[in-house]
N, C-alpha and C positions, 0 to 999 in steps of 0.2 A: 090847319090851313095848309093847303097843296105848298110846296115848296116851289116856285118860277122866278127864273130870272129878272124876268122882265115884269117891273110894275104892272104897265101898260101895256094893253095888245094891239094897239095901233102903230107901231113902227114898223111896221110892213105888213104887206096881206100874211107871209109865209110864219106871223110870230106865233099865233095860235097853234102851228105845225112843232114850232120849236117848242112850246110849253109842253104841248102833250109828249110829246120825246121825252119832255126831260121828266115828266111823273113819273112814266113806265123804266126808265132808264135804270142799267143795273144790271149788274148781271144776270141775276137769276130771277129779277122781277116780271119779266114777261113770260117766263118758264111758270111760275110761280102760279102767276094768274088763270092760263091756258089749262094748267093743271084743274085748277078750282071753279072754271067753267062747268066738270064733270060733278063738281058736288061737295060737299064739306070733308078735310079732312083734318086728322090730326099730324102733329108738329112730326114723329116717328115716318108717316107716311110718307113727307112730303122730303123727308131725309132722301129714304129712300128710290124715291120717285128722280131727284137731285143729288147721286153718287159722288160728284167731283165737288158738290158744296159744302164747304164748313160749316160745322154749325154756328158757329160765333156769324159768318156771314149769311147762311139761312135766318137767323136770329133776326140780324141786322134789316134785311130786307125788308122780312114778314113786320115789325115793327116800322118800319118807312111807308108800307102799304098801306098799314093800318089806321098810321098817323094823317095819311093822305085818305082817307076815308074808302078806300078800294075794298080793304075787306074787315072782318069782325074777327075778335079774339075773342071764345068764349073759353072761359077757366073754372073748373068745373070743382067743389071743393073736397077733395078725398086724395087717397094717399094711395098710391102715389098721385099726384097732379094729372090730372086729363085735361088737356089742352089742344083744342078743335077752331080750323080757321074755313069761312066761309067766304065770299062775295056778298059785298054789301048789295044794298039796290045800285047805290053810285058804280059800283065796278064792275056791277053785270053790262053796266052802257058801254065799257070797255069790249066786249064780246066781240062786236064784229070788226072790232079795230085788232083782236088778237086772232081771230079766224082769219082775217086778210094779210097778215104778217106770214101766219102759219102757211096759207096755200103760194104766198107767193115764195118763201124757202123753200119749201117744197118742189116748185117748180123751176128757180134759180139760184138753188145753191147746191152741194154736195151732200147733202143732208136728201134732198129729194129724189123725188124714185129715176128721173133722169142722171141723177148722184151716183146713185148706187146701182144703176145701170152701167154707168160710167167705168166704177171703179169695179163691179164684177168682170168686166169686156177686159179693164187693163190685167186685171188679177191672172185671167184666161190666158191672154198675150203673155204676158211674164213665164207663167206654168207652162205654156209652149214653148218659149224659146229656152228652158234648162232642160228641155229632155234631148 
């Protein structure tokens, strides 16, 4: 059962906005998801797909997501362990709540190609003024 704050969704129009937030919420849970929109992967992949994530904290996630029914653990029985994480049906309806995330970083934050526009132009500037 999804973990929410709030019993009830009638304490303001804005609570259902607060519940979904707080499913996806996490560090690396909407990386996570974004990532598994492209397809099944296993736990190795998704290491390295998430550099800066611990595994005790990729661990952690993948188990919060799963528990929220967002995606499926399958464990595969041989030696060593293969272990492969998908999108459920439930957290494919997540898709275009993570597509909308993604295009709007993209377009308003540092991370997006206005970003990295940004920071090539300063880069430029910089390398011009030490010569």
């Amino acid at each position: 059962m999804p973990r929410i704050r709030h019993k009830r969704l009638d304490c303001s129009p804005g609570c259902a906005v607060e519940a979904t937030l707080e499913l996806i919420d996490g560090k690396w849970k909407g990386v996570i998801l974004f990532h598994l929109l492209q397809g099944t992967l296993r736990f190795n992949a998704l290491r390295k797909l998430l550099p800066n994530a611990t595994q005790r904290m990729l661990t952690m996630q993948l188990r919060e997501l799963e528990e929220d029914g967002f995606i499926h653990r399958e464990i595969y029985p041989q030696v060593p362990p293969k272990v492969e994480y998908s999108l459920t049906e439930h957290g494919r309806t997540l898709e275009p709540v993570i597509l909308a995330l993604k295009r709007w970083g993209d377009a308003h934050t540092s991370f997006g190609a206005s970003g990295r526009q940004a920071e090539a132009s300063a880069k430029h500037e910089a390398e011009a003024g030490t010569h």
